[in-house]
MIVEXRO-428625 format. One line per field, with one value per atom (N, C-alpha, C): residue number from 1; residue in one letter; x, y, z; atom name. Coordinates in nm, 4 decimals. Example, Ala and Ser with C-alpha at 12.3 -4.5 7.8 and 13.67 -1.06 7.14 Angstrom:
<bamis>
seq <- 1:1:1:2:2:2
type <- a:a:a:s:s:s
X <- 1.3190:1.2300:1.3200:1.2850:1.3670:1.2900
Y <- -0.5690:-0.4500:-0.3300:-0.2250:-0.1060:0.0030
Z <- 0.7800:0.7800:0.7800:0.7080:0.7140:0.7870
atom <- N:CA:C:N:CA:C
</bamis>
This chain:
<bamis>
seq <- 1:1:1:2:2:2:3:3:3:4:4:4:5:5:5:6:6:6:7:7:7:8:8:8:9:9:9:10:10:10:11:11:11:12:12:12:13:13:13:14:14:14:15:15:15:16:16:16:17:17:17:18:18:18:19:19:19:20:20:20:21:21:21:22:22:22:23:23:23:24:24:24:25:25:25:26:26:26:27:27:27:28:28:28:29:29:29:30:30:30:31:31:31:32:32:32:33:33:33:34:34:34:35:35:35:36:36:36:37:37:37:38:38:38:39:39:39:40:40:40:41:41:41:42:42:42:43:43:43:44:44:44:45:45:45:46:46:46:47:47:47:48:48:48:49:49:49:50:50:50:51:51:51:52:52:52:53:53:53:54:54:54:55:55:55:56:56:56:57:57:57:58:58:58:59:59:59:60:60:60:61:61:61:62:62:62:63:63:63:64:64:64:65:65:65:66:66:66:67:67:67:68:68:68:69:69:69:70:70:70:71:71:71:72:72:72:73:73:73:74:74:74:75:75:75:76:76:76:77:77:77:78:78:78:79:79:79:80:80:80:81:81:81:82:82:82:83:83:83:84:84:84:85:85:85:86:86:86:87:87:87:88:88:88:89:89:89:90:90:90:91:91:91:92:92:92:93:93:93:94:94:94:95:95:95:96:96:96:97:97:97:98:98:98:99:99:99:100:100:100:101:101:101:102:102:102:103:103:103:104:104:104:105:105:105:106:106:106:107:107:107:108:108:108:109:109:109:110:110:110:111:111:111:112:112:112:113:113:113:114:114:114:115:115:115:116:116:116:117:117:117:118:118:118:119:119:119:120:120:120:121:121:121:122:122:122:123:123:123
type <- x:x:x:x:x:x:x:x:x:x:x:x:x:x:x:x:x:x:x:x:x:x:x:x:x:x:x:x:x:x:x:x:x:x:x:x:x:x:x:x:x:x:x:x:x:x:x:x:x:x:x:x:x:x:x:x:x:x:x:x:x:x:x:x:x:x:x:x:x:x:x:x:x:x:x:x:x:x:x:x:x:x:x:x:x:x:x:x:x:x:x:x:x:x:x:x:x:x:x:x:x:x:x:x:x:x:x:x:x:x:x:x:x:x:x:x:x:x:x:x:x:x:x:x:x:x:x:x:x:x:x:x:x:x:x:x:x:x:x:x:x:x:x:x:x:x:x:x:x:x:x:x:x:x:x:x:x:x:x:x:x:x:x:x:x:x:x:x:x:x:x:x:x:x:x:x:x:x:x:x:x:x:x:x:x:x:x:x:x:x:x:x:x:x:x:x:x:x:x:x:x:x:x:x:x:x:x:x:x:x:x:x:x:x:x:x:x:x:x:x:x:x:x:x:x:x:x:x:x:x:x:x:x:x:x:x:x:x:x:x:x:x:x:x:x:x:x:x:x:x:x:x:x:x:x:x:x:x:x:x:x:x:x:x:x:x:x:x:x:x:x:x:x:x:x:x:x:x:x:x:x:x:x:x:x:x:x:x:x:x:x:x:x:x:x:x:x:x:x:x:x:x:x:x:x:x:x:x:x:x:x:x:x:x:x:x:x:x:x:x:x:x:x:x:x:x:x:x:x:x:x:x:x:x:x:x:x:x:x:x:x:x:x:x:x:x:x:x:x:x:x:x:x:x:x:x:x:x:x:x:x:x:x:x:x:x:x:x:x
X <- 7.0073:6.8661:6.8511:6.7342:6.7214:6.6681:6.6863:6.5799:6.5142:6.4015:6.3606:6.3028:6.3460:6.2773:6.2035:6.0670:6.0621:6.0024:5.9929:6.0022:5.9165:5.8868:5.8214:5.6978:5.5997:5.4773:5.4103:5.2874:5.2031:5.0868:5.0075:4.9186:4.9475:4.8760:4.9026:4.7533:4.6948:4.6456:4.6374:4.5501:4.5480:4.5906:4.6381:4.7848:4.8917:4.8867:5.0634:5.1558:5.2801:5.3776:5.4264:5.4913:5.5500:5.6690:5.7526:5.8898:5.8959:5.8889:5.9164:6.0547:6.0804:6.2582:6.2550:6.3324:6.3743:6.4865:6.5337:6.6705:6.6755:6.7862:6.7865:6.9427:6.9331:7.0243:7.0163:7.1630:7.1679:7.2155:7.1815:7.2386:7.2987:7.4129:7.4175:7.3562:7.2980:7.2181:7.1577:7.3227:7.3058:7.2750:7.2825:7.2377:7.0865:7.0127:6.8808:6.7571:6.6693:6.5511:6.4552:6.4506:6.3333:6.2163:6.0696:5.9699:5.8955:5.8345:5.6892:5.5784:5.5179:5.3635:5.3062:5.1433:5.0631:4.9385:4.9146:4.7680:4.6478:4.5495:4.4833:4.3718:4.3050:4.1814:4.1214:4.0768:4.0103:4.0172:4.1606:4.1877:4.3188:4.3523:4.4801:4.6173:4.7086:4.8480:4.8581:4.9005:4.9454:5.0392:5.1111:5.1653:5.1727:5.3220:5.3438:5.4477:5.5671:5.6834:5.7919:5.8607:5.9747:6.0928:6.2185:6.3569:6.4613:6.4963:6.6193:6.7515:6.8236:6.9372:7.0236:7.0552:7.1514:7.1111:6.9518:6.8627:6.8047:6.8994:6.9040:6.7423:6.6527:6.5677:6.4122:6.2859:6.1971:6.0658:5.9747:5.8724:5.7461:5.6235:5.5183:5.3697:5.2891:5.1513:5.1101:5.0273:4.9461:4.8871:4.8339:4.7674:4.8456:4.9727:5.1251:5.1907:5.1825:5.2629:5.2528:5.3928:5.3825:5.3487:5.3390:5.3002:5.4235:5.4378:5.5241:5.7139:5.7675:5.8928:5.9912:6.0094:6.1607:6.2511:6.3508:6.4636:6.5582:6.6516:6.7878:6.9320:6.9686:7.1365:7.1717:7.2573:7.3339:7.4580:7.4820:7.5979:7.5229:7.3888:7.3550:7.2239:7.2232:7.1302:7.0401:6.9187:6.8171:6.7818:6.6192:6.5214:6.4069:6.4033:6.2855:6.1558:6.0636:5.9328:5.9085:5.9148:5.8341:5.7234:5.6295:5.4714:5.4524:5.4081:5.3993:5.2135:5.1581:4.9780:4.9020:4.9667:4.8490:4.7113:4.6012:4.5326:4.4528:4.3133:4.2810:4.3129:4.2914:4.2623:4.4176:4.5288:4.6448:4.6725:4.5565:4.5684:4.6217:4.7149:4.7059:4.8594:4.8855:4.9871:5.0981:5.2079:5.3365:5.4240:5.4822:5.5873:5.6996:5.8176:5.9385:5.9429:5.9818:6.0309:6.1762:6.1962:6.3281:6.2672:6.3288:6.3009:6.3387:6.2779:6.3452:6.3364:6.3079:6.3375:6.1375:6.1266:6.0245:5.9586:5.8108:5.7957:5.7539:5.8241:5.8677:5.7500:5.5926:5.5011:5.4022:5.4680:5.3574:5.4143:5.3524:5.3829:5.4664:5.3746:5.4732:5.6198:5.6498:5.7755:5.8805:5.8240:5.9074:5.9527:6.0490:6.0587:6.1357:6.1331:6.1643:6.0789:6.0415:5.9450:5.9739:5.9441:5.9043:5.8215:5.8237:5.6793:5.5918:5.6131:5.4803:5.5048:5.4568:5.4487:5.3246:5.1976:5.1412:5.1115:5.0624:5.0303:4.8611:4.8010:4.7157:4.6586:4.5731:4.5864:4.4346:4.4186:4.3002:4.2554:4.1087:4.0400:3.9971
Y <- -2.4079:-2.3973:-2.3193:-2.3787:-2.3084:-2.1519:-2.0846:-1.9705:-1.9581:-1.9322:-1.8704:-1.7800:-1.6520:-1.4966:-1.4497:-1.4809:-1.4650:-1.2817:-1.2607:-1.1095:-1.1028:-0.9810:-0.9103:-0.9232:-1.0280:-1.0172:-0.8757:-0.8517:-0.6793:-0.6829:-0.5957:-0.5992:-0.5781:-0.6142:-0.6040:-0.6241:-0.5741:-0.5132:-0.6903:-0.7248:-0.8747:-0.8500:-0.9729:-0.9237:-0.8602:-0.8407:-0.7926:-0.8776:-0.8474:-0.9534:-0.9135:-0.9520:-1.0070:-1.0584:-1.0418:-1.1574:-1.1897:-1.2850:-1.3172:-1.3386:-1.3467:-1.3485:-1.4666:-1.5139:-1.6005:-1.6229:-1.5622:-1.5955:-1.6846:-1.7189:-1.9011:-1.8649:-1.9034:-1.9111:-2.0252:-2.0997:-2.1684:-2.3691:-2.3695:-2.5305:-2.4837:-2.5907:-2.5493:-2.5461:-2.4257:-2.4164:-2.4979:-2.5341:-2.5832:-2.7212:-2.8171:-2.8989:-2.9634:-2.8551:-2.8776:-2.8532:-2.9263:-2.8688:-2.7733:-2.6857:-2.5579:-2.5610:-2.5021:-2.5221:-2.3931:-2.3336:-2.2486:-2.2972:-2.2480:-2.3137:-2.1593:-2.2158:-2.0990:-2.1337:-2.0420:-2.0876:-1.9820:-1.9654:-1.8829:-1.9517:-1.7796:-1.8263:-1.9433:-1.9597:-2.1293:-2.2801:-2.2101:-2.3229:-2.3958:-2.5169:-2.5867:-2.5473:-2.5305:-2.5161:-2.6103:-2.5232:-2.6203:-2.5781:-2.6676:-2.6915:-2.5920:-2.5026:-2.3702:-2.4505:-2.4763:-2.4984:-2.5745:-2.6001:-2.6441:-2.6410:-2.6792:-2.6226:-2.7742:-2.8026:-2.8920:-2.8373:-2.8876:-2.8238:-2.7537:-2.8502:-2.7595:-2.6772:-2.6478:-2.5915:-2.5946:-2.7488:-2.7921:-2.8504:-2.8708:-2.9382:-2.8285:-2.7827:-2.7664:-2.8377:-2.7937:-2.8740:-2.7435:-2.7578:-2.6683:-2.7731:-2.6489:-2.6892:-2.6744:-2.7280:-2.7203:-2.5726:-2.5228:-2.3890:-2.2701:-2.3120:-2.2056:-2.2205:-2.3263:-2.3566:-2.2586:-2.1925:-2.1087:-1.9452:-1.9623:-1.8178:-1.7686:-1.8833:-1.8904:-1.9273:-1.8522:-1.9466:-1.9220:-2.0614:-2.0523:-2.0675:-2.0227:-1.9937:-1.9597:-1.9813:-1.9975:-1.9529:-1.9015:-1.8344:-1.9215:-2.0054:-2.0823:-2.0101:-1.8833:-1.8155:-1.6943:-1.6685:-1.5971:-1.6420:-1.7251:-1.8246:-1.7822:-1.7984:-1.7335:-1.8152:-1.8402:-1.8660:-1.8109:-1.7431:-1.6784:-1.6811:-1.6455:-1.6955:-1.5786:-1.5881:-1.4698:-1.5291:-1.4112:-1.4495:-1.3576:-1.4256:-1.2704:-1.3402:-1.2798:-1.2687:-1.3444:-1.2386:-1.2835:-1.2911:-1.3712:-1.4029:-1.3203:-1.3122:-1.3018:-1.4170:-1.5519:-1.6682:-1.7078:-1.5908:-1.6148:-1.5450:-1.5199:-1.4165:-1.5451:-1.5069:-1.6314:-1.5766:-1.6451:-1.6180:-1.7159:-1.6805:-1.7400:-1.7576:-1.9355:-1.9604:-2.0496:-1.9639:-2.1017:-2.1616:-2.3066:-2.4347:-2.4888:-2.5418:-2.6316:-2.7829:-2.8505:-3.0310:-3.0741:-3.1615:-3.3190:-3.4090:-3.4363:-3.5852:-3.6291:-3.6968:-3.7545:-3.6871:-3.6870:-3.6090:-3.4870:-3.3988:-3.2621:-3.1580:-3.2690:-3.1781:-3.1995:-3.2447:-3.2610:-3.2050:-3.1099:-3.0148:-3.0876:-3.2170:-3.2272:-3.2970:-3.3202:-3.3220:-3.2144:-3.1053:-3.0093:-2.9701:-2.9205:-2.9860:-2.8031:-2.7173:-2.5518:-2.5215:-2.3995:-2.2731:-2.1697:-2.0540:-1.9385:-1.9116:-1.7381:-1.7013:-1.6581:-1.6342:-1.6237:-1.5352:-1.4263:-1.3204:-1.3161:-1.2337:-1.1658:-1.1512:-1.2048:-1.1221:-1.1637:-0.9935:-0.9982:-0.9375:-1.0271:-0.9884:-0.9012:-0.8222:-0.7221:-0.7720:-0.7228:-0.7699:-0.6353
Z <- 8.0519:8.0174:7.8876:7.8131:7.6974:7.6750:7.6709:7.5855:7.4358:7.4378:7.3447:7.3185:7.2678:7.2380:7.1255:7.0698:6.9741:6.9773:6.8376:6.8037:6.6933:6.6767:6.5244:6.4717:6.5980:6.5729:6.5462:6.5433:6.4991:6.4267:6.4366:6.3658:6.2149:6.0993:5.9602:5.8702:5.7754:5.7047:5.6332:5.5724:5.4961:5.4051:5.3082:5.2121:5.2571:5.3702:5.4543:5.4332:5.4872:5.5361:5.6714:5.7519:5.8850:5.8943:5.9387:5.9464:6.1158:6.1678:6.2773:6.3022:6.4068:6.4573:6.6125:6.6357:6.7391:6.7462:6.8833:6.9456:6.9786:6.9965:7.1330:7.1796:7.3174:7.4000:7.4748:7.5151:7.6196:7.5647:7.4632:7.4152:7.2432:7.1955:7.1280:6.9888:6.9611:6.8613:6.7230:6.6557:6.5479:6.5520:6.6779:6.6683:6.6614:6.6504:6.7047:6.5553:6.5548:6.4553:6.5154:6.4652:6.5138:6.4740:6.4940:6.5072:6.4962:6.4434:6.4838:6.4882:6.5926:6.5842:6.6291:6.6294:6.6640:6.7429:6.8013:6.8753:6.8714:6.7594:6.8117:6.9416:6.9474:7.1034:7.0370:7.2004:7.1689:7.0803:7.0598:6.9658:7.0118:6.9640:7.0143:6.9568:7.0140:6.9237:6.7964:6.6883:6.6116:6.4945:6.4621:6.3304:6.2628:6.2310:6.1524:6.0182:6.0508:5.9760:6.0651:6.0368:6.0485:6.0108:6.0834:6.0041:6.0995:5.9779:6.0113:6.1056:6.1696:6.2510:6.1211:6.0055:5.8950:5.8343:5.8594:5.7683:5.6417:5.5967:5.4601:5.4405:5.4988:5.5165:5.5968:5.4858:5.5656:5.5730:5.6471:5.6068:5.6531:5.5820:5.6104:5.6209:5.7056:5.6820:5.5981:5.5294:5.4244:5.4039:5.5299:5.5339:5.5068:5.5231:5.4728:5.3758:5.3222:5.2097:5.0721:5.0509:4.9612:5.0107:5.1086:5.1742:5.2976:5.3810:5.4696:5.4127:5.4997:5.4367:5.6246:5.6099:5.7342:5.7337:5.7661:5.7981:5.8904:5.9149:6.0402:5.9898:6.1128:6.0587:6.2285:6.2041:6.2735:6.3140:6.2673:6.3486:6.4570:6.3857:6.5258:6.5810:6.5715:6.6662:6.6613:6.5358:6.5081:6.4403:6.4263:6.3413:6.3115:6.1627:6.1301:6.0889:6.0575:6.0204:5.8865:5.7705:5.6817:5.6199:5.6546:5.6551:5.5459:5.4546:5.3029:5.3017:5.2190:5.1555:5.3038:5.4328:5.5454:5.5450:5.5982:5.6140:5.7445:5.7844:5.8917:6.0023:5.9098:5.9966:6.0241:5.9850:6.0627:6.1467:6.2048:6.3647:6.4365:6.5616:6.6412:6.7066:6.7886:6.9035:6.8442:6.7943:6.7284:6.8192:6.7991:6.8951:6.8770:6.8818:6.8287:6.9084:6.9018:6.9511:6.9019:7.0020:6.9748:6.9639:6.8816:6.8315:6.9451:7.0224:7.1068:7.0494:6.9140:6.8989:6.8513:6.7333:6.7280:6.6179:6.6130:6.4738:6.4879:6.3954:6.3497:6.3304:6.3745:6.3579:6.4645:6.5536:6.7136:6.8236:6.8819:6.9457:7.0870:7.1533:7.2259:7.1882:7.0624:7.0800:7.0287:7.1166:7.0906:7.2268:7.3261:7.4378:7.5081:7.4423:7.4878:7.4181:7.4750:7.4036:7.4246:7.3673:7.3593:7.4548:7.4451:7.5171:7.4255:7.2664:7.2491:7.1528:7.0033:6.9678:6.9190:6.9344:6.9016:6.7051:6.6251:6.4927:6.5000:6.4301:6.4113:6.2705:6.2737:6.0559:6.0361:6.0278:6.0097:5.8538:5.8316:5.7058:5.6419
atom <- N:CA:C:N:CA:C:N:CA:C:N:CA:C:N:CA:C:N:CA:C:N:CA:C:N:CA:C:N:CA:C:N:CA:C:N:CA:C:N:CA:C:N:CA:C:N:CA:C:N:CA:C:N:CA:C:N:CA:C:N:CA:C:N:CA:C:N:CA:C:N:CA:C:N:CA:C:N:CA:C:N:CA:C:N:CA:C:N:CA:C:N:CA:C:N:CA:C:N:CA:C:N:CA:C:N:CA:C:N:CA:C:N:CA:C:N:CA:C:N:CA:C:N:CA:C:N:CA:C:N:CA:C:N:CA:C:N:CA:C:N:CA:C:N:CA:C:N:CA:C:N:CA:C:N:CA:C:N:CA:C:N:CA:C:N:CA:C:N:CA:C:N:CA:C:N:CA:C:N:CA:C:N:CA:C:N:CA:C:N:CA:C:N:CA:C:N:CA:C:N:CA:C:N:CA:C:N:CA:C:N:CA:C:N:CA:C:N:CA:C:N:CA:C:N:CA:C:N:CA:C:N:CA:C:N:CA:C:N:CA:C:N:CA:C:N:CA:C:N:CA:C:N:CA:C:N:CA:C:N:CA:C:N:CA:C:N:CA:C:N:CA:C:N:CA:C:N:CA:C:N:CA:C:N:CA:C:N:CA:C:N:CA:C:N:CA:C:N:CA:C:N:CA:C:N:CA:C:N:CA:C:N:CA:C:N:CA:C:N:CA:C:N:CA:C:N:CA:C:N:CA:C:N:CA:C:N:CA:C:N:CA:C:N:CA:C:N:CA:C:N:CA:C:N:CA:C:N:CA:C:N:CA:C:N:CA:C:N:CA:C:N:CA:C:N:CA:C:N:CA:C:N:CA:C:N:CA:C:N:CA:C:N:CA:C:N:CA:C:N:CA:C:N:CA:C:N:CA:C:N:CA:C:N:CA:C:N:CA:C:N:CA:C:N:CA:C:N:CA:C
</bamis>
């Protein structure tokens, strides 16, 4: 079974930065494309970034692009999130995913999760 631990959410000041962290345990790692998404209240999960299994390959939302950057170390089974010139409207509950297969920016085909980290962006 998979795990995923993500880390390093917090409150931050707008114009902050953040680095998120995600462990994974349990399949092997490098074969897989990784995922962040986010959910604030009342709103639906969605669409953070993406990371290829070699890592050679990312992809972003529009709403991150240039702000966000992701990244993976395939020897210690991690994928990161750095969040630099935060936003308020990037308050929201952060969550890695592992890829199953399909496209790289719809939540259900992401097929493990996380439980969740916490960032909240003060104004």
């Amino acid at each position: 079974q998979v795990q995923l631990v993500e880390s390093g959410g917090g409150l931050v000041q707008a114009g902050g930065s953040l680095r998120l962290s995600c462990a994974a345990s349990g399949r092997t790692f490098s074969n897989y494309g990784m995922g962040w998404f986010r959910q604030a209240p009342g709103k639906e999960r969605e669409f953070v970034a993406t990371i290829s299994a070699s890592g050679s390959s990312t992809s972003y939302a529009d709403f991150v692009k240039g702000r966000f950057t992701i990244s993976r170390d395939n020897a210690k089974n991690t994928v990161s999130l750095l969040m630099n010139s935060l936003k308020p409207e990037d308050t929201a509950v952060y969550y890695c995913a592992q890829f199953g297969g399909g496209s790289v920016r719809k939540v259900t085909d992401y097929n493990y999760w996380g439980q969740g980290t916490q960032v909240t962006v003060s104004s």
